[in-house]
C-alpha positions as CSV (number, residue, x, y, z in Angstrom):
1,X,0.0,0.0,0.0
2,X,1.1,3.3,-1.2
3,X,1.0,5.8,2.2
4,X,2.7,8.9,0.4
5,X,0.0,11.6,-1.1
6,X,-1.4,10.4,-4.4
7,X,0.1,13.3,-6.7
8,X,-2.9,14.9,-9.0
9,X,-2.6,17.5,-11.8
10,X,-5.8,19.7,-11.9
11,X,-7.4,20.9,-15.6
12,X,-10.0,23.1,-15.0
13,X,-11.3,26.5,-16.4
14,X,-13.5,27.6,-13.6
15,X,-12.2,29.5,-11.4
16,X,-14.9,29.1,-8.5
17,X,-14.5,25.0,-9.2
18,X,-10.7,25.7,-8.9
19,X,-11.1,27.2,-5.6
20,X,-13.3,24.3,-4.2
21,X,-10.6,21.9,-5.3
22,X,-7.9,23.7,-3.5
23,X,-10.1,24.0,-0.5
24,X,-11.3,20.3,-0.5
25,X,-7.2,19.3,-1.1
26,X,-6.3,21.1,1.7
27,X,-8.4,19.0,4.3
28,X,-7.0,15.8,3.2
29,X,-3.6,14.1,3.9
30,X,-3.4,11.2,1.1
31,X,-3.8,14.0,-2.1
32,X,-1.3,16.5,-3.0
33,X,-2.2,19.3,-5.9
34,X,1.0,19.3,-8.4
35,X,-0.9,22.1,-10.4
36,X,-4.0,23.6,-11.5
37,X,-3.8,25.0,-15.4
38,X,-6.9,26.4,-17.3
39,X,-4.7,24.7,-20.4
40,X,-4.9,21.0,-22.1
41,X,-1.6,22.4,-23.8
42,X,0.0,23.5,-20.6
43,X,-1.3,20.4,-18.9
44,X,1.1,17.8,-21.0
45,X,3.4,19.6,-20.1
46,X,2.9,19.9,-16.2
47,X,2.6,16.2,-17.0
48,X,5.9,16.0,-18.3
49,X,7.2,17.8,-15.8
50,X,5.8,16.8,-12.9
51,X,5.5,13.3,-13.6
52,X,1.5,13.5,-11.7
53,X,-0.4,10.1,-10.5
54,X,-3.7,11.2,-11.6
55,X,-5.2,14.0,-13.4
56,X,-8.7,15.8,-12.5
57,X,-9.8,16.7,-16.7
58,X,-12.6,19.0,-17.0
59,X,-13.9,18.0,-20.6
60,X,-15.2,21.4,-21.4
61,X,-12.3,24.3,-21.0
62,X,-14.6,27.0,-22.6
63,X,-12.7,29.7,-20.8
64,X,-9.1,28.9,-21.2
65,X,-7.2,31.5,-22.4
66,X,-3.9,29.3,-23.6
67,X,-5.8,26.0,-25.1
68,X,-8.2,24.3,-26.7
69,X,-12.0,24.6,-25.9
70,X,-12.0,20.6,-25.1
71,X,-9.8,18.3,-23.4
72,X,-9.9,15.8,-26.6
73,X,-6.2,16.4,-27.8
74,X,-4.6,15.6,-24.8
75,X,-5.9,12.7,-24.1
76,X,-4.3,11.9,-27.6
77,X,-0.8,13.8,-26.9
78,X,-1.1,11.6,-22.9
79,X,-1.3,8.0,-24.8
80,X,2.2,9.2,-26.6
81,X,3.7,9.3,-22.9
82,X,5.5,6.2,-21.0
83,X,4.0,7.1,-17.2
84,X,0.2,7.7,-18.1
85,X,-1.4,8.8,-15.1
86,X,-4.9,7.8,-14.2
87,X,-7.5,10.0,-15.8
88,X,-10.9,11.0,-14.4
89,X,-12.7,13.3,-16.5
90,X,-15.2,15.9,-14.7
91,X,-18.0,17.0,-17.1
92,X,-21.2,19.0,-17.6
93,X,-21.8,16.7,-21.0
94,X,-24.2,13.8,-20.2
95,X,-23.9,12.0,-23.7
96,X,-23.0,7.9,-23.7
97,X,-21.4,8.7,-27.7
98,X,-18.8,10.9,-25.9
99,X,-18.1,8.6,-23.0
100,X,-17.3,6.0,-25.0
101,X,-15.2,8.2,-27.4
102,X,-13.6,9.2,-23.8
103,X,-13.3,5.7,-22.5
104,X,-11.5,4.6,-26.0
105,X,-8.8,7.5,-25.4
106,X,-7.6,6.0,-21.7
107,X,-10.1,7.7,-19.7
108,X,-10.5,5.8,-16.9
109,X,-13.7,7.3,-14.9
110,X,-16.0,10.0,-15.5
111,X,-17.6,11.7,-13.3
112,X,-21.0,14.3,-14.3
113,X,-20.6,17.8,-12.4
114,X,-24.9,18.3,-12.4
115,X,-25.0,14.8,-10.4
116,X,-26.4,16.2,-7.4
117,X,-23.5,13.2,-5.4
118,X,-20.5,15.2,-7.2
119,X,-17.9,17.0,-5.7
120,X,-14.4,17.2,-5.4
121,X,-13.8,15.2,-3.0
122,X,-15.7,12.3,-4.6
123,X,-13.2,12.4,-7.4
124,X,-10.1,12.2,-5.0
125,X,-12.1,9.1,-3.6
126,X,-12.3,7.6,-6.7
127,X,-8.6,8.4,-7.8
128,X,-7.4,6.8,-4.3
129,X,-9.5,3.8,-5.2
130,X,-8.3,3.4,-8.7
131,X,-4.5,3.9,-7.6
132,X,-5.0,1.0,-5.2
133,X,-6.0,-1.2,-8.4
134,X,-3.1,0.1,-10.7
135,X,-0.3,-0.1,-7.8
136,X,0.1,-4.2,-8.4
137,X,0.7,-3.2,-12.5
138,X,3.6,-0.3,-11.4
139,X,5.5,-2.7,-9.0
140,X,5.6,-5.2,-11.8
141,X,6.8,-2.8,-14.5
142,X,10.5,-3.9,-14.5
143,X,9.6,-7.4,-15.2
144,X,7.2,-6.8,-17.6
145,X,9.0,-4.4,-19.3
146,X,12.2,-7.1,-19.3
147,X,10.1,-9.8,-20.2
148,X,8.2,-7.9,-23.4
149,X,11.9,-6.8,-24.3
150,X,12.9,-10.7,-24.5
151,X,9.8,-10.8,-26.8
152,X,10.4,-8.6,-28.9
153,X,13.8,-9.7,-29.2
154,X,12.5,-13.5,-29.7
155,X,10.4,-12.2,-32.6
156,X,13.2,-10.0,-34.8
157,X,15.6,-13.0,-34.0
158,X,12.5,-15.5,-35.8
159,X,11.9,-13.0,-38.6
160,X,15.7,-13.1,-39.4
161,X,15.9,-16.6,-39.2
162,X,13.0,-17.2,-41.5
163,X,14.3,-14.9,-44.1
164,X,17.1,-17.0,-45.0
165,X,15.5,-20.0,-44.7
166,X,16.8,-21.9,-41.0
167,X,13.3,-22.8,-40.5
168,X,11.6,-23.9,-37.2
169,X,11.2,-27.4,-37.2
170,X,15.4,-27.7,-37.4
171,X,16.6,-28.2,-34.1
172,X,19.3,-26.2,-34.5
173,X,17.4,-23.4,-35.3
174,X,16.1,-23.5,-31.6
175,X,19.9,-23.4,-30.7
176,X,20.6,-20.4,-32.6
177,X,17.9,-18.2,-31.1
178,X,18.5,-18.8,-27.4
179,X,22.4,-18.3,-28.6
180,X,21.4,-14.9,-29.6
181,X,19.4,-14.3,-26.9
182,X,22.3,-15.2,-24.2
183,X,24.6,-12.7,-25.6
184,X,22.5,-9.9,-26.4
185,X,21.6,-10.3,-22.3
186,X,25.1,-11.2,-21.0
187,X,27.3,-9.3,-22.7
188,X,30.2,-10.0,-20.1
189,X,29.2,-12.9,-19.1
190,X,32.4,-15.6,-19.0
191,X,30.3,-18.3,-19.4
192,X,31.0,-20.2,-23.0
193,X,28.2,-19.8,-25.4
194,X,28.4,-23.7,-26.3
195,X,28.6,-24.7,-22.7
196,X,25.6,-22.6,-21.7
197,X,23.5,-24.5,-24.3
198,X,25.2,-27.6,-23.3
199,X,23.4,-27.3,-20.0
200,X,20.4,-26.3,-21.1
201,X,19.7,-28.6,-23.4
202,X,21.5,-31.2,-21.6
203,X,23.5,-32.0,-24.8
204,X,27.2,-32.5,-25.8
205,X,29.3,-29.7,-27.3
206,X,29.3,-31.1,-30.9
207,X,25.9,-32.2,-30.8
208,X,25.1,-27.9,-30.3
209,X,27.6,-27.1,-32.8
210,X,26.2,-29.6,-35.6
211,X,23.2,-28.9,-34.9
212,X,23.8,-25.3,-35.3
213,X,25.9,-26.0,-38.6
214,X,23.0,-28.2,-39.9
215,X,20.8,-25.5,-39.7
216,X,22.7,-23.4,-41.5
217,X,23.9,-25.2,-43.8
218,X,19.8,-26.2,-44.6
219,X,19.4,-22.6,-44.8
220,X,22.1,-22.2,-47.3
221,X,21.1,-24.7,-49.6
222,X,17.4,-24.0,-49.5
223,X,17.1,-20.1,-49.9
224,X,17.8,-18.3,-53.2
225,X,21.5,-16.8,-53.5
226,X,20.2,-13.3,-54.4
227,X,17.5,-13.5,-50.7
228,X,20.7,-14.7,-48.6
229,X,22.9,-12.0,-50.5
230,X,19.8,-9.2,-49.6
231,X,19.2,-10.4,-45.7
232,X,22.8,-11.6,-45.0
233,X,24.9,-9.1,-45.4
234,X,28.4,-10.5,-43.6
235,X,31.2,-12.0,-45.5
236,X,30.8,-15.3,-46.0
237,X,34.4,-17.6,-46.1
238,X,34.8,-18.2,-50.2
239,X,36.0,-21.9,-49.7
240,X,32.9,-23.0,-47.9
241,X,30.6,-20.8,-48.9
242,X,28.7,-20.5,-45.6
243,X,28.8,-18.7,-42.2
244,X,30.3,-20.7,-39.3
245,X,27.9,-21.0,-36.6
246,X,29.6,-18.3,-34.6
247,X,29.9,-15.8,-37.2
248,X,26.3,-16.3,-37.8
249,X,25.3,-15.7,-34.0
250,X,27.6,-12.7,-33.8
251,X,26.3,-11.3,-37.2
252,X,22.2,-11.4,-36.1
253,X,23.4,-10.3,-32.5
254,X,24.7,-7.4,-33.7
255,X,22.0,-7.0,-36.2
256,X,19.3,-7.1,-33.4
257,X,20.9,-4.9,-31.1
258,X,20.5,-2.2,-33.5
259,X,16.7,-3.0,-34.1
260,X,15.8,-3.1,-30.6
């Protein structure tokens, strides 16, 4: 449980609403105001800045002097953003059609200002209630964001591999994408590339190194010269006329580095 003040960024045009907000803030010990802007431009950028939990939206920002007359455009400059914070939009507009068009940008509650339960404060319950159901996600981030990076990773290393013809049912094909994988994540490891696939497939060294030459060698005589000319672009030794298995791993881990 989070016990420091949720954070909130405030978007409102009316002054007198502005003023209740502040007021209602002020009584309560788990919100903190960041800012208060009449502005959806100014806002992303108080975003940016000050890196907010949640943000109060009012939909309508007639009177703004800096911004747009609606809130629309930053919801679609906030998707753009790695932190989103948690949006609840505050509105005099009782229409489903723009709730949903709401909902669809990231909104995550909205809230009608003419329901005679509204006020201020009911927004910062709401935005307490929501952070406790997002919390889990942030605490996971790292390891999602490590585990989508394998991913992607997994998936250029599969689309290389395809191009030149190592296909998936070869099983050194297997061996050649966890190879790449191992040394695009332990770059200083001292652990032998062969031996770590030794162990993990329970296998001898040959047995990973044919396996690995197999596949390529498949590759080679499958795929049309002028495809493995176009997607492999390292020298390849004149006498054999095909990559060793560790020039192949190097090549497409340096390849994928740059495409990541």
């Amino acid at each position: 449980m989070n016990d420091k003040p949720m954070r909130i960024l405030v978007v409102e045009d009316d002054l007198e609403e502005c003023n209740v907000i502040i007021e209602n803030a002020k009584h309560r010990k788990d919100i903190e105001l960041v800012g208060i802007t009449d502005s959806d431009n100014d806002a992303i950028k108080l975003v940016k800045a000050k890196n907010p939990e949640g943000v109060m939206l009012d939909l309508e920002l007639n009177n703004s002097k800096k911004g747009n007359t609606d809130s629309l455009d930053f919801l679609e400059n906030i998707k753009k953003l790695k932190n989103k914070p948690i949006i609840i939009v505050t509105t005099h507009v009782n229409s489903s059609r723009t709730y949903d068009i709401l909902h669809r940008n990231g909104v995550e509650l909205i809230l009608y200002k003419d329901h005679p339960g509204y006020s201020p404060n009911k927004a910062f319950n709401k935005f307490i209630s929501l952070r406790k159901i997002v919390e889990p996600v942030i605490e996971n981030t790292v390891e999602n964001e490590m585990k989508n990076k394998e991913d992607r990773i997994s998936e250029c290393i599969n689309n290389e591999l395809d191009l030149i013809g190592i296909t998936q049912n070869l099983k050194g094909r297997q061996y050649i994408h966890d190879a790449i994988i191992f040394l695009i994540q332990n770059e200083e490891s001292d652990e032998s590339l062969i031996q770590y696939l030794g162990k993990k497939y329970k296998k001898s060294s040959s047995t990973i190194t044919n396996g690995i030459q197999n596949a390529i060698i498949h590759g080679w005589r499958v795929s049309a010269i002028e495809d493995l000319e176009k997607y492999y672009t390292a020298r390849v030794n004149y006498q054999t006329g095909i990559p060793t298995p560790m020039e192949l791993i190097y090549y497409y881990v340096s390849k994928i580095k740059k495409m990541i």
